[in-house]
Backbone of each chain as ProteinMPNN parsed JSONL, in Angstrom:
{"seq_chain_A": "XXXXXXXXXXXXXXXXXXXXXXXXXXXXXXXXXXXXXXXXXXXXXXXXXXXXXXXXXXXXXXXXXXXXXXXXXXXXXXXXXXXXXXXXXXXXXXXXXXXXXXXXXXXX", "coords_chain_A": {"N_chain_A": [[-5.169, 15.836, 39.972], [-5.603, 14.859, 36.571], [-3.176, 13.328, 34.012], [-4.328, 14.307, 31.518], [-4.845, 16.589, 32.007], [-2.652, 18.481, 32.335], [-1.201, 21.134, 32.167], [0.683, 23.22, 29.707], [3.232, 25.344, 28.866], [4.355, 27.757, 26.778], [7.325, 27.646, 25.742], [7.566, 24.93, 26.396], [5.811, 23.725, 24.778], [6.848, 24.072, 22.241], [9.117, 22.772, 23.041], [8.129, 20.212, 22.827], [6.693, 19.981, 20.5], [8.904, 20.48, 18.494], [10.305, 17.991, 19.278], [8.156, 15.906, 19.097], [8.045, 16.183, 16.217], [10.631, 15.808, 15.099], [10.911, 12.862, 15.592], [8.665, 11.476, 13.967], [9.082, 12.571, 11.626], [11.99, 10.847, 11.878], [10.887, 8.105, 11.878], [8.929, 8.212, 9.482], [11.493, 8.337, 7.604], [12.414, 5.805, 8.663], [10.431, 3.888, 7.316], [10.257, 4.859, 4.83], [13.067, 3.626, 3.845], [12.777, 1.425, 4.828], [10.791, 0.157, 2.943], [12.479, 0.941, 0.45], [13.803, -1.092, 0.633], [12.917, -3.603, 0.804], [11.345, -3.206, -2.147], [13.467, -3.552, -3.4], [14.341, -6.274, -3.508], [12.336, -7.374, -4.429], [10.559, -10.03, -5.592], [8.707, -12.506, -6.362], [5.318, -12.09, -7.593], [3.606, -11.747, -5.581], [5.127, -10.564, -3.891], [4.749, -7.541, -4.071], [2.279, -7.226, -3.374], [2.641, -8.221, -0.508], [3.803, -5.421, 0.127], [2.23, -3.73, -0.121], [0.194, -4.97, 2.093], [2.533, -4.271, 4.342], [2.502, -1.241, 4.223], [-0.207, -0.062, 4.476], [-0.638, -1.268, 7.075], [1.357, 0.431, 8.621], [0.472, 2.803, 8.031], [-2.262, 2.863, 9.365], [-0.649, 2.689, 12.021], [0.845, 5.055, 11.888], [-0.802, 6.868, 11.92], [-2.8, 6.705, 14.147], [-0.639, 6.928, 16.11], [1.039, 9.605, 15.857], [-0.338, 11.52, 17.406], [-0.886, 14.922, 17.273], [-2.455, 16.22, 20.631], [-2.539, 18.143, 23.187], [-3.809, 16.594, 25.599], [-3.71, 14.122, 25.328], [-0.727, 13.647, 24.677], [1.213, 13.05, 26.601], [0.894, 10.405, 26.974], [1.606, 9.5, 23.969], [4.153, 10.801, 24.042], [5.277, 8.818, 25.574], [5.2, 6.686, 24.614], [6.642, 6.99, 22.304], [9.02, 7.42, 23.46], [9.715, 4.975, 24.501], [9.624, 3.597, 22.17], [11.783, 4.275, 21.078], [11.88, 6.689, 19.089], [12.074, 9.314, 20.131], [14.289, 10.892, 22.219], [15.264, 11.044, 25.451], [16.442, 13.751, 26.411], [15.585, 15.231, 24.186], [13.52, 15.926, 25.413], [13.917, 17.57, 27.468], [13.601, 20.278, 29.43], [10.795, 19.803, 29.559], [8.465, 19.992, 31.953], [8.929, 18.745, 35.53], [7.28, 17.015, 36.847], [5.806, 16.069, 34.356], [7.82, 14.667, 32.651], [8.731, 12.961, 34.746], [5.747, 11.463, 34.404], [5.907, 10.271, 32.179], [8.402, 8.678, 31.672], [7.488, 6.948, 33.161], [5.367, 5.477, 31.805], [6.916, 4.601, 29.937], [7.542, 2.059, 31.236], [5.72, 0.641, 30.42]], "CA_chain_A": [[-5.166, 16.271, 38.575], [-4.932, 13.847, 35.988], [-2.33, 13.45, 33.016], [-4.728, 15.075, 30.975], [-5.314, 17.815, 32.221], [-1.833, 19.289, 32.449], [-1.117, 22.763, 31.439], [1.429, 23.267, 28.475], [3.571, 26.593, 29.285], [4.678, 28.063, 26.103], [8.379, 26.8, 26.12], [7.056, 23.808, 26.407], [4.91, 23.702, 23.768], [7.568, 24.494, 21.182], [9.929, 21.675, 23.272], [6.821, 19.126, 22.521], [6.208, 20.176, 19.041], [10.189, 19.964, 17.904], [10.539, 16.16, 19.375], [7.031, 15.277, 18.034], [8.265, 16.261, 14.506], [11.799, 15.1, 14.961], [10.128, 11.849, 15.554], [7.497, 11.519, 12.807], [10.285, 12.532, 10.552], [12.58, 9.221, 11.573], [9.829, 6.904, 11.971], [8.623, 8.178, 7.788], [12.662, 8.005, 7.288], [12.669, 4.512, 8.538], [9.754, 2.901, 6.776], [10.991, 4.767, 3.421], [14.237, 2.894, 4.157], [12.083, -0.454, 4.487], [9.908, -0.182, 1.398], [13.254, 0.669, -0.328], [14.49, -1.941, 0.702], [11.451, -4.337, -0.11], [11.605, -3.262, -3.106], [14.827, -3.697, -3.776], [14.039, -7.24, -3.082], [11.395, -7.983, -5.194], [10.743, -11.306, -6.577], [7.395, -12.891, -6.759], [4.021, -11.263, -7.748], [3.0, -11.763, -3.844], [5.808, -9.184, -2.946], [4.288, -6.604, -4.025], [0.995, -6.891, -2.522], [3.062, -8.028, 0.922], [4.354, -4.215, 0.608], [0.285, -2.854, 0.238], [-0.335, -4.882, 3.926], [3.239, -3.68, 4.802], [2.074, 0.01, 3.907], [-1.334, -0.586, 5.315], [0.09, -1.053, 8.602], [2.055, 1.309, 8.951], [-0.311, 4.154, 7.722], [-2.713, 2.811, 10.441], [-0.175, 2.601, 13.145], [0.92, 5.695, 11.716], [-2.35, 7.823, 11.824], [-3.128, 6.626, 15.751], [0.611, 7.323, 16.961], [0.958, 10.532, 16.034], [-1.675, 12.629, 17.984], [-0.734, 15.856, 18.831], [-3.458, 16.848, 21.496], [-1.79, 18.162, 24.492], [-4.394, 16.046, 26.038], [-2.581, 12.966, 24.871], [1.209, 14.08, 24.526], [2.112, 12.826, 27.871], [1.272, 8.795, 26.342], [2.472, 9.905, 22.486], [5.556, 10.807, 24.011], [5.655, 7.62, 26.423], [5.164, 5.208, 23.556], [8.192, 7.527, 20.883], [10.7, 7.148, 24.251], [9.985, 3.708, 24.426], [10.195, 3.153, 20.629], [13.329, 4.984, 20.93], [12.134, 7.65, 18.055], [12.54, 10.499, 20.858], [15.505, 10.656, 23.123], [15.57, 12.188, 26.806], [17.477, 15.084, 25.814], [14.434, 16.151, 23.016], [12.189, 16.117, 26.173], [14.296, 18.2, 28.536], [12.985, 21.868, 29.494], [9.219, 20.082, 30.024], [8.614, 20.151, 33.875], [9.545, 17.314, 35.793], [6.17, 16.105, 36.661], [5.623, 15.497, 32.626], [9.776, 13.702, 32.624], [8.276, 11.383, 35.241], [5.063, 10.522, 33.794], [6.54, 10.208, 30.266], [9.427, 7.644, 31.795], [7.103, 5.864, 33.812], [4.529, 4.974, 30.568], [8.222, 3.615, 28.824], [7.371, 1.054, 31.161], [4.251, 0.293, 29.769]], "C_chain_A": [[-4.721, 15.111, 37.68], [-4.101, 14.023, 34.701], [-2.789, 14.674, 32.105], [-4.937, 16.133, 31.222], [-3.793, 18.745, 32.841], [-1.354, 20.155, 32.038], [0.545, 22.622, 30.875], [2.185, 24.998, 28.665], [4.317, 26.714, 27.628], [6.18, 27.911, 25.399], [8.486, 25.714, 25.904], [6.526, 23.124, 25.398], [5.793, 23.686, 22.57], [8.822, 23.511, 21.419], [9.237, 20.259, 22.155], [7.114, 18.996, 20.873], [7.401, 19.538, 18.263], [10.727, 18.156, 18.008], [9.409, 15.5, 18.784], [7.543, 15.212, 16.486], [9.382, 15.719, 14.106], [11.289, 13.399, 14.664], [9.682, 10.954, 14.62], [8.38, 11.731, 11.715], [11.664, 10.97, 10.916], [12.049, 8.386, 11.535], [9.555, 6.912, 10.683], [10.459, 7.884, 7.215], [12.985, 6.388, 7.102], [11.743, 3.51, 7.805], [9.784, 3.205, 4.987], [11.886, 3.536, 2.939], [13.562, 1.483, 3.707], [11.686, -0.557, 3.411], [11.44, 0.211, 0.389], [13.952, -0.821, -0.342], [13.558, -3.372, 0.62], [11.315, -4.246, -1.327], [12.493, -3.331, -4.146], [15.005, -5.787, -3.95], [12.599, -8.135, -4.114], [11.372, -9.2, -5.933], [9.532, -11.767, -7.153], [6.369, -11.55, -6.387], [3.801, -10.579, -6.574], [3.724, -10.498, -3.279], [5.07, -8.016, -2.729], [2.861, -6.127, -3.167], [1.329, -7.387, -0.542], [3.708, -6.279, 1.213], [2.81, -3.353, 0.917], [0.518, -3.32, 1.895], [0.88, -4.213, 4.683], [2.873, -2.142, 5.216], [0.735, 0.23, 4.738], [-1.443, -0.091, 6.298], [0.115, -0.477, 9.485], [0.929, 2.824, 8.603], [-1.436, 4.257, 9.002], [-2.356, 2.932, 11.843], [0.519, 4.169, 12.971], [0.029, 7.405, 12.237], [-2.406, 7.547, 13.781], [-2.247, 7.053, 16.897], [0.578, 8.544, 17.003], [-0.167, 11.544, 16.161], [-1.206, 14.163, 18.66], [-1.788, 16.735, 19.504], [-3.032, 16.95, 22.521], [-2.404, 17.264, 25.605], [-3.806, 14.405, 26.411], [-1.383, 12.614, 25.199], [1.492, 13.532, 25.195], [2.247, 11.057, 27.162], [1.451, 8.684, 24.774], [3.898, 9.967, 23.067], [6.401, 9.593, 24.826], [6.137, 6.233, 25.53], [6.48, 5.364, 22.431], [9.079, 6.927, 22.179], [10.94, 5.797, 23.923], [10.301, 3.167, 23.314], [11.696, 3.686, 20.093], [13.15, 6.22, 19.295], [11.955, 9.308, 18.391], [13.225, 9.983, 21.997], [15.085, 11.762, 24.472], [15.615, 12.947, 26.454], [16.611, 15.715, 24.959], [13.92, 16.651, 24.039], [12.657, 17.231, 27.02], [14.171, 19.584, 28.114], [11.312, 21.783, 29.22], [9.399, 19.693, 31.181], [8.757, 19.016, 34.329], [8.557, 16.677, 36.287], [5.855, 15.137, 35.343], [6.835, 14.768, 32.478], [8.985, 12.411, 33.747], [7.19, 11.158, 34.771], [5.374, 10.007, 32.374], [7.311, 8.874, 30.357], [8.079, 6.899, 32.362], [5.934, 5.196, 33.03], [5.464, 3.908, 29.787], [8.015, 2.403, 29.495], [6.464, -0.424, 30.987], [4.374, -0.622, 28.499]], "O_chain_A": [[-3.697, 14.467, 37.91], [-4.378, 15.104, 34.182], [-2.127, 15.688, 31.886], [-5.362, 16.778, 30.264], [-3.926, 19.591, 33.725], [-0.78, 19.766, 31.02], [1.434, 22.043, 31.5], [1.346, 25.891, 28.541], [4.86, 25.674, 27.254], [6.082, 28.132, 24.192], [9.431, 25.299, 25.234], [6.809, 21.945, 25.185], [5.216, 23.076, 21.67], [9.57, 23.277, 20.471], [9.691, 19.651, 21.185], [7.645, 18.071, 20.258], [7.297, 18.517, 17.583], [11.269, 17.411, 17.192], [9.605, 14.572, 17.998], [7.392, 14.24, 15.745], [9.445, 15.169, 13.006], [11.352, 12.886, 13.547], [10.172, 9.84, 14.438], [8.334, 10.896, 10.812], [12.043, 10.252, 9.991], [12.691, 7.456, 11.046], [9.765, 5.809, 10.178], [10.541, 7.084, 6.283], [13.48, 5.793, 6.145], [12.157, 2.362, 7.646], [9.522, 2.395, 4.098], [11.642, 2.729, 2.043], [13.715, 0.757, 2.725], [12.195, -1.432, 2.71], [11.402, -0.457, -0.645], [14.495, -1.418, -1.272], [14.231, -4.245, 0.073], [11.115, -5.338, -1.858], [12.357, -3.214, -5.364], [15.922, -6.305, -4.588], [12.242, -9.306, -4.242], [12.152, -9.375, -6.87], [9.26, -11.497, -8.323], [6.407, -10.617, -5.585], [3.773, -9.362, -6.389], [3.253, -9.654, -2.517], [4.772, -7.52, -1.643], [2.551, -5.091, -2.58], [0.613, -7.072, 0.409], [4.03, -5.932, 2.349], [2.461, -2.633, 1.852], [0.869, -2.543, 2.783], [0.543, -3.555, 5.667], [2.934, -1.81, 6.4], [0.879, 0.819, 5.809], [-1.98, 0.96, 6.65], [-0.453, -0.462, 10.577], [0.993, 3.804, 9.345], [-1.606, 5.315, 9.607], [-3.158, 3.171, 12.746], [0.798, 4.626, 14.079], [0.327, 8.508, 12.695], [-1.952, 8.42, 14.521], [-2.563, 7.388, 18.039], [0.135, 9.005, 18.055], [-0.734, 12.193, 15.282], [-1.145, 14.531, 19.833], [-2.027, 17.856, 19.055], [-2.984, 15.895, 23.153], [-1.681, 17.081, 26.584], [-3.592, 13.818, 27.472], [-0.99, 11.62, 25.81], [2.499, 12.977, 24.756], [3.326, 10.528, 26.895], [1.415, 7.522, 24.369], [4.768, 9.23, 22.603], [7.615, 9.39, 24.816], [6.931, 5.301, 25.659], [7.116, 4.465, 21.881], [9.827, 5.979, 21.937], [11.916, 5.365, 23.309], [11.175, 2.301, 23.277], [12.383, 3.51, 19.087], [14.113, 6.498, 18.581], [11.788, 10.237, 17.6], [12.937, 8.969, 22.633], [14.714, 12.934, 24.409], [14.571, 13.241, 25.872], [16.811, 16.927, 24.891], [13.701, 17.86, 23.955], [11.742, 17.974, 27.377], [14.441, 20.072, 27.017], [10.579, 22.715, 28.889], [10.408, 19.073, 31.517], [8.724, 18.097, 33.511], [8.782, 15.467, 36.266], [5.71, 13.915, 35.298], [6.473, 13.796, 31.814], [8.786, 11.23, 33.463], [7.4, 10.019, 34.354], [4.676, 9.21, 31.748], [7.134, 8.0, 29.508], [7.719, 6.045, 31.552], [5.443, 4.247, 33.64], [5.136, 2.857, 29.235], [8.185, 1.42, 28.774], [6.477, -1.633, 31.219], [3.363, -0.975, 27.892]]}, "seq_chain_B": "XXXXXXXXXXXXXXXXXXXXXXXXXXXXXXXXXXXXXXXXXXXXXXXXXXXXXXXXXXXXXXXXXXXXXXXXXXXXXXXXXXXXXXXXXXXXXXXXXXXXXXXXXXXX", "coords_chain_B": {"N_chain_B": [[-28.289, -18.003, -27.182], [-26.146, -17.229, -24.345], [-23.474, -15.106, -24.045], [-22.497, -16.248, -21.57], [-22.893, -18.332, -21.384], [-21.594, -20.283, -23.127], [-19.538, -22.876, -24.492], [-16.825, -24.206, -23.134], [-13.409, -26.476, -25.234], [-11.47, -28.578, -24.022], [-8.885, -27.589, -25.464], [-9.202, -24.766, -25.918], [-9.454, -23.902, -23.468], [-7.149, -24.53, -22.423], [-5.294, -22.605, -23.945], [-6.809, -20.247, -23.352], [-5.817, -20.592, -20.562], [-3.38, -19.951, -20.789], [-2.607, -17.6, -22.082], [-4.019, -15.487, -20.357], [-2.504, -16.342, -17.753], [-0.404, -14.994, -18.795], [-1.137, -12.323, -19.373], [-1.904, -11.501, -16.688], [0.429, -11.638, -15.749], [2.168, -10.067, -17.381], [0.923, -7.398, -16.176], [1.785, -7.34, -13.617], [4.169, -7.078, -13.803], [4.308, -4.478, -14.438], [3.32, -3.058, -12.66], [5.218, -3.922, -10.595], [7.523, -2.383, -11.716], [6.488, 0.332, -11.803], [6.482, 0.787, -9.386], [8.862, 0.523, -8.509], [9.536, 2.671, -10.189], [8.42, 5.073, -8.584], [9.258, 4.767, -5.952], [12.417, 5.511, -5.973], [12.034, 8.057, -6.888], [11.17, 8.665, -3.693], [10.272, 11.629, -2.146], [9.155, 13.36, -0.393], [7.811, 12.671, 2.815], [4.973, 12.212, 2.291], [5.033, 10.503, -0.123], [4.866, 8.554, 0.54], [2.688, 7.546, 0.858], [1.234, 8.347, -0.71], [2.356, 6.228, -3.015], [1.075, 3.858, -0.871], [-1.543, 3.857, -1.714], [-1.494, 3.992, -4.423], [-1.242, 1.683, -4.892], [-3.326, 0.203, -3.349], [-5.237, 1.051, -5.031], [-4.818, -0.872, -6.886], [-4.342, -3.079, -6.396], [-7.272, -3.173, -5.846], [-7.74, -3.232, -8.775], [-7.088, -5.203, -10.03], [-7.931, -7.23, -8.687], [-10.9, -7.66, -9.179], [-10.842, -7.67, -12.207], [-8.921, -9.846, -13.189], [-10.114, -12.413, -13.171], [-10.972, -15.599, -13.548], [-13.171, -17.156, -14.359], [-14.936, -19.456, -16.684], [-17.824, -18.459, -17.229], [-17.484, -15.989, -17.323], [-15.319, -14.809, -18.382], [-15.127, -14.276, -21.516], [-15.461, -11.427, -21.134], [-13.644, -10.832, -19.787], [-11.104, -10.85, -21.132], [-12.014, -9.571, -23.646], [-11.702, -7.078, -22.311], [-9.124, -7.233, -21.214], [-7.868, -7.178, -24.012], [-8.367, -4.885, -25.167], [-7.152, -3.163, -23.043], [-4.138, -3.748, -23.591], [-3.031, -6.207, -22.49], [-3.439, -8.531, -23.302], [-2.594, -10.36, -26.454], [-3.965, -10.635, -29.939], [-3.075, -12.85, -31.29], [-2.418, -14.726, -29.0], [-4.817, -15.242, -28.459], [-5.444, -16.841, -30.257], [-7.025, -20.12, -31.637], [-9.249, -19.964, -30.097], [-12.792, -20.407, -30.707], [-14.346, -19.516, -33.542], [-16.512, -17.97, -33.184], [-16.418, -16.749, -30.196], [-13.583, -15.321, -30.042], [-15.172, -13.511, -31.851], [-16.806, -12.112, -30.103], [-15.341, -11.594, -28.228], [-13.593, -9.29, -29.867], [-15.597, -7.312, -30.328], [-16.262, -6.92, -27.783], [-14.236, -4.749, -27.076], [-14.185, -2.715, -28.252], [-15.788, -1.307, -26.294]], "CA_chain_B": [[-27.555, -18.439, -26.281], [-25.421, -16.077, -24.032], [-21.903, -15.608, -23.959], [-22.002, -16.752, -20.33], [-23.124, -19.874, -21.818], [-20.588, -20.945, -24.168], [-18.933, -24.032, -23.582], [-14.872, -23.662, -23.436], [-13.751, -27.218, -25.204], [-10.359, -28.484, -23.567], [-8.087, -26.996, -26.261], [-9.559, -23.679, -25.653], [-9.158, -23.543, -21.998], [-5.497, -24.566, -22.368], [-5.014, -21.406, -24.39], [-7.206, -19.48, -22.364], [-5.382, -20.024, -19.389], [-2.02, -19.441, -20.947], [-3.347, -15.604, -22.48], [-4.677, -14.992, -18.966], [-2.086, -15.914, -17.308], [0.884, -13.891, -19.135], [-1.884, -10.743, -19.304], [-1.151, -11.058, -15.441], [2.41, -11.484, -15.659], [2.703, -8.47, -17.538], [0.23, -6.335, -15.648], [2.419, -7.158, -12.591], [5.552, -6.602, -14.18], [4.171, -2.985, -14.987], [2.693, -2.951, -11.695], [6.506, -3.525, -10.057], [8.371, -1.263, -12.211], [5.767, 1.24, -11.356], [6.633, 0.778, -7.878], [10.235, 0.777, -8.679], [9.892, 4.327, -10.01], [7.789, 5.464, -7.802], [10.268, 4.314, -4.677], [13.417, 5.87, -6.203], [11.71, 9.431, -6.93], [10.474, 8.587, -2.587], [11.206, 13.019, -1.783], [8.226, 14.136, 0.777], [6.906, 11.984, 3.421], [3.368, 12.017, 1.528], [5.425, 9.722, -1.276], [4.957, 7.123, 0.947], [1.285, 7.207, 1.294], [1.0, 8.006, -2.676], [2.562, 4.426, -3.387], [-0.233, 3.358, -0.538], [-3.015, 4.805, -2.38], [-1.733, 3.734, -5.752], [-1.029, -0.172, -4.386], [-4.284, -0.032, -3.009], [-5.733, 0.556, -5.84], [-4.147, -1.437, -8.208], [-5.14, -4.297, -5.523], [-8.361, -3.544, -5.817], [-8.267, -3.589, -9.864], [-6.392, -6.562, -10.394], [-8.661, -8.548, -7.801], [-11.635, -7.324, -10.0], [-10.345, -8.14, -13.056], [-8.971, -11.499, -13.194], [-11.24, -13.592, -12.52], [-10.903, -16.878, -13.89], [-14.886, -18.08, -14.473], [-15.586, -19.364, -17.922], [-19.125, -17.783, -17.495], [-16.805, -14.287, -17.331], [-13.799, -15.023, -19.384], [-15.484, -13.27, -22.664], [-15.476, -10.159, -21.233], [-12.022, -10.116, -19.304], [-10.307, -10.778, -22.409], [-12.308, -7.929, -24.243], [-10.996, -5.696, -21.216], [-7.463, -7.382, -21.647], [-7.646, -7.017, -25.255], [-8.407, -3.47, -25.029], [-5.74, -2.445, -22.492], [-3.302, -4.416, -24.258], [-2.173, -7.197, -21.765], [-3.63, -9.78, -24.188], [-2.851, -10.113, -27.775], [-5.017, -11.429, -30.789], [-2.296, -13.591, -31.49], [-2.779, -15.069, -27.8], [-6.265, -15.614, -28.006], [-5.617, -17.849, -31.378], [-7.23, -21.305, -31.599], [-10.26, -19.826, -30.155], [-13.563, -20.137, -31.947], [-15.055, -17.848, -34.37], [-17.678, -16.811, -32.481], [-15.735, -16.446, -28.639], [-13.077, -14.023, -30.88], [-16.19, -11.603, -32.122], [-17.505, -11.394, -29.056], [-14.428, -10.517, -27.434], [-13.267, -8.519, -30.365], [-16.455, -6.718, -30.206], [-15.812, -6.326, -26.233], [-12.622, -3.86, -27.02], [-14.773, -1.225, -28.263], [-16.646, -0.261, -25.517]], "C_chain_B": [[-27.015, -17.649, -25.461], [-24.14, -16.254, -23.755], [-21.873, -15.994, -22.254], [-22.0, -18.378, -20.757], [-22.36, -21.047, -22.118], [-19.815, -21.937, -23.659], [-17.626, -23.651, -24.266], [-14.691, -25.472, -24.161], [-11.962, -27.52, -24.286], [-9.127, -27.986, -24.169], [-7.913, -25.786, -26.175], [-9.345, -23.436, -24.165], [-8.082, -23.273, -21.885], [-5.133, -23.137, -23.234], [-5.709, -20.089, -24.128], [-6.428, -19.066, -21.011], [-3.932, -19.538, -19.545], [-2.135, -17.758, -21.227], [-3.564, -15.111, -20.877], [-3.541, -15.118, -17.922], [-0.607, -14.783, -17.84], [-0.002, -12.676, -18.981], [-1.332, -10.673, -17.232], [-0.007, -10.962, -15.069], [2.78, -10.185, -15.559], [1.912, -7.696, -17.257], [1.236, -6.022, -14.229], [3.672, -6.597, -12.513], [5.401, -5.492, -14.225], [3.974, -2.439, -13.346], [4.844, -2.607, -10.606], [7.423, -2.509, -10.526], [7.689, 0.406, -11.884], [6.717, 1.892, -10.278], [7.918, 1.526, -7.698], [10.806, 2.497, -8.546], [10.007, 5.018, -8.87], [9.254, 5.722, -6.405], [11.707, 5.267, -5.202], [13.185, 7.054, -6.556], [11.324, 10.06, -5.241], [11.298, 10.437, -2.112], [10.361, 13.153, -0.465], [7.857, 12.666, 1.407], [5.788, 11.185, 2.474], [3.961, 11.409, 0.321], [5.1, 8.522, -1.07], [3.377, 6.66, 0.747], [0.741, 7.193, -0.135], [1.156, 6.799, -3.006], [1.952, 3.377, -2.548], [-1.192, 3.121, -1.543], [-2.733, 4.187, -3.813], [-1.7, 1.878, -5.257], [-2.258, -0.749, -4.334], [-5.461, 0.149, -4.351], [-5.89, -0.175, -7.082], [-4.484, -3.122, -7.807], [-6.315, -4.61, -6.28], [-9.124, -3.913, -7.592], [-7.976, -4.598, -10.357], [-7.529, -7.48, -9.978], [-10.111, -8.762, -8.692], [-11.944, -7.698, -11.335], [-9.592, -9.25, -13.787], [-9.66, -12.025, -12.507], [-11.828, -14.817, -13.84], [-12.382, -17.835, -14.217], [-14.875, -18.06, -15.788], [-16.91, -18.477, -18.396], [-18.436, -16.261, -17.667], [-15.726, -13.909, -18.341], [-13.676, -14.159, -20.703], [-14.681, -12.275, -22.638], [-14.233, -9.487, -19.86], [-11.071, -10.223, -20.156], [-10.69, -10.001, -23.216], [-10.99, -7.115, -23.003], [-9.327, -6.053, -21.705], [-6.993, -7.097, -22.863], [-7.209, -5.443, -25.788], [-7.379, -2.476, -24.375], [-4.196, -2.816, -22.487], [-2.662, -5.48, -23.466], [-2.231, -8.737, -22.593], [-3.173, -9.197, -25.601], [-3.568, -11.012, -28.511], [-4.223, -12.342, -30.682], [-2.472, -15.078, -30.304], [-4.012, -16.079, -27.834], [-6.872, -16.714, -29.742], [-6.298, -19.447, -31.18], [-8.821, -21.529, -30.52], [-11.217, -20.121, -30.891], [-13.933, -18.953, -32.312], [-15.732, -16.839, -33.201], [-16.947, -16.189, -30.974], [-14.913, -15.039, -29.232], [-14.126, -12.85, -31.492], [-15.919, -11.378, -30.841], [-16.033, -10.815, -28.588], [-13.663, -9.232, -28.25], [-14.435, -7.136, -30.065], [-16.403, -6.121, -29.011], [-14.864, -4.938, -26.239], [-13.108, -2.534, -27.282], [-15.912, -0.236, -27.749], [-15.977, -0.186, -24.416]], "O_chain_B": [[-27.558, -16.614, -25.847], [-23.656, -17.295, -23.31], [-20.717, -15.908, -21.84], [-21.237, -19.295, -20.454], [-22.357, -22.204, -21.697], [-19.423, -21.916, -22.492], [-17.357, -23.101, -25.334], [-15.672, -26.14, -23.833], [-11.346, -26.499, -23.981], [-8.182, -27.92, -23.382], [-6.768, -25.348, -26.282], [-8.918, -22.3, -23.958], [-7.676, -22.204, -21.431], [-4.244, -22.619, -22.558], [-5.305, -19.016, -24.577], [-6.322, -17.962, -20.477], [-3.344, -18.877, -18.688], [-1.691, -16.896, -20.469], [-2.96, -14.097, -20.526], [-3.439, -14.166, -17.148], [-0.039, -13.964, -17.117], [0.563, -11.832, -18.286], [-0.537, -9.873, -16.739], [0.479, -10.277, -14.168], [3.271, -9.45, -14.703], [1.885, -6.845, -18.147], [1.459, -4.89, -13.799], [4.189, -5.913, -11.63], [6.493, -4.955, -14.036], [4.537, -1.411, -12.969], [5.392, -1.58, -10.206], [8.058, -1.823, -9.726], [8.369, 1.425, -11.769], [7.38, 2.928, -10.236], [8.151, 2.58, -7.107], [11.553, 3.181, -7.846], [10.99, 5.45, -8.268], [9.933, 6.722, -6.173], [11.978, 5.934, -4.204], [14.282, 7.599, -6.675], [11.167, 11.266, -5.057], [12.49, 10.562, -1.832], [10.996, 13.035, 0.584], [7.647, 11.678, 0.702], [5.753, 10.019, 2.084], [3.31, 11.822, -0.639], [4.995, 7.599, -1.877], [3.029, 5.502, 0.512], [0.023, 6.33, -0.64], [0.156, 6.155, -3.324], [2.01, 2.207, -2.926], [-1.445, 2.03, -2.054], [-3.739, 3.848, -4.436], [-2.579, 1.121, -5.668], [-2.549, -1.797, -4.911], [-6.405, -0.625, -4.508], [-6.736, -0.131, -7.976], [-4.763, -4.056, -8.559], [-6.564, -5.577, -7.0], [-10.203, -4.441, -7.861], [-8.688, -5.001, -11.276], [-8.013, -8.334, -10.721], [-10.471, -9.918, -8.912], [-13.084, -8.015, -11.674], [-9.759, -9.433, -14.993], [-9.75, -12.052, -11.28], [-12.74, -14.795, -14.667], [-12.44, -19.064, -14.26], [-14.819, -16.964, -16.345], [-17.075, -17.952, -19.497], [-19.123, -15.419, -18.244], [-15.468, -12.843, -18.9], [-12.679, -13.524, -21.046], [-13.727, -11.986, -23.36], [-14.046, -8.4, -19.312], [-10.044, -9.597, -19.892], [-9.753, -9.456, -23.799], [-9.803, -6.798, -23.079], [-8.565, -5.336, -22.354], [-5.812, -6.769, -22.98], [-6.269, -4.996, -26.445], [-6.905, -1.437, -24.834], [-3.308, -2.408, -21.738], [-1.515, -5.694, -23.858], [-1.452, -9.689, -22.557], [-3.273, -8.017, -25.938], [-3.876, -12.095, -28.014], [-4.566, -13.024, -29.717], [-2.62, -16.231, -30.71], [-4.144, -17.229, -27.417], [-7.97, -17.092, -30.151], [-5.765, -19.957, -30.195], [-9.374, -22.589, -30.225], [-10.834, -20.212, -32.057], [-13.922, -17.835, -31.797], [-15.594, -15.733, -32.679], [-17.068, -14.975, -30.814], [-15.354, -13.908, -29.023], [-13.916, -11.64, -31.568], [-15.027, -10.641, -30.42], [-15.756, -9.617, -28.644], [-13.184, -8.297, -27.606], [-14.019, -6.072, -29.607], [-16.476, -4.893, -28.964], [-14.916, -4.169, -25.28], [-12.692, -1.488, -26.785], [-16.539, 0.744, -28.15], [-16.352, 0.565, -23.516]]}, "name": "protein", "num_of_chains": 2, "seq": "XXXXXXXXXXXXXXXXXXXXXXXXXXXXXXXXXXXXXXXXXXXXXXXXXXXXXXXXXXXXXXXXXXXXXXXXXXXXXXXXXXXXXXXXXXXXXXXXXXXXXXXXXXXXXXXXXXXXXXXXXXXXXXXXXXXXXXXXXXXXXXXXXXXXXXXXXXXXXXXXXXXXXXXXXXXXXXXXXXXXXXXXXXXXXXXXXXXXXXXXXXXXXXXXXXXXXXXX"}
């Protein structure tokens, strides 16, 4: 059976969902943070249009990260551990097949 | 003849490029304070992607809009004239005829 095709038990699903959103909410927390702080900073013309490719970016790396297709989830949630914008502890109470493929993507 | 035509003589350039560049000064200056707001009202997520979306297109009107070609110059100083980044005052030591035309530019 491969990654994809692993069944989502209801429990589960509502584990997933809460660390996905936890997530997605510090990751938009932290790039607020930056553009405040970019703009806080402002000096030359150029800044401003270094915050567009800043913004850019991030809306692109944005848009591709967060996927939730249970299809997916298992390397969405491999790539947040490793980015550190979900913790162990969000993940725990999904089955321990999904805990080891999840860790073993962090080392991806 | 056509106003692409017109020859600039070196007196006129030099006060061409001074008008042209303060109209960008203070488009940018408006352009950062914008931002400024913008960033310090930052409530929903989707604030972030608003000050995308407006960046992006403020990019794309700026890039559009200055443009530095004598054969064009006329009729970006109408436009500047019109959305006030230039003033008459500015565009003094022009000739007669360069001042219609661009006066004439403002009201369409």
């Amino acid at each position: 059976m491969s990654v994809r095709d692993l069944t989502w038990s209801k429990t589960e699903k509502k584990i997933a969902r809460a660390a996905f959103d936890n997530a997605y909410r510090r990751e938009m927390q932290e790039i607020k943070e930056k553009v405040q702080k970019k703009v806080q900073n402002f000096k030359e013309d150029q800044d401003v249009w270094e915050l567009y490719n800043y913004l850019s970016a991030r809306r692109k790396d944005m848009g591709g990260k967060y996927d939730y297709r249970y299809s997916v989830l298992i390397y969405v949630f491999g790539r947040l551990l490793r980015e550190g914008y979900v913790t162990e502890e969000e993940l725990q109470g999904l089955s321990e097949e999904k805990i080891t493929y999840i860790k073993r993507l962090v080392e991806f």
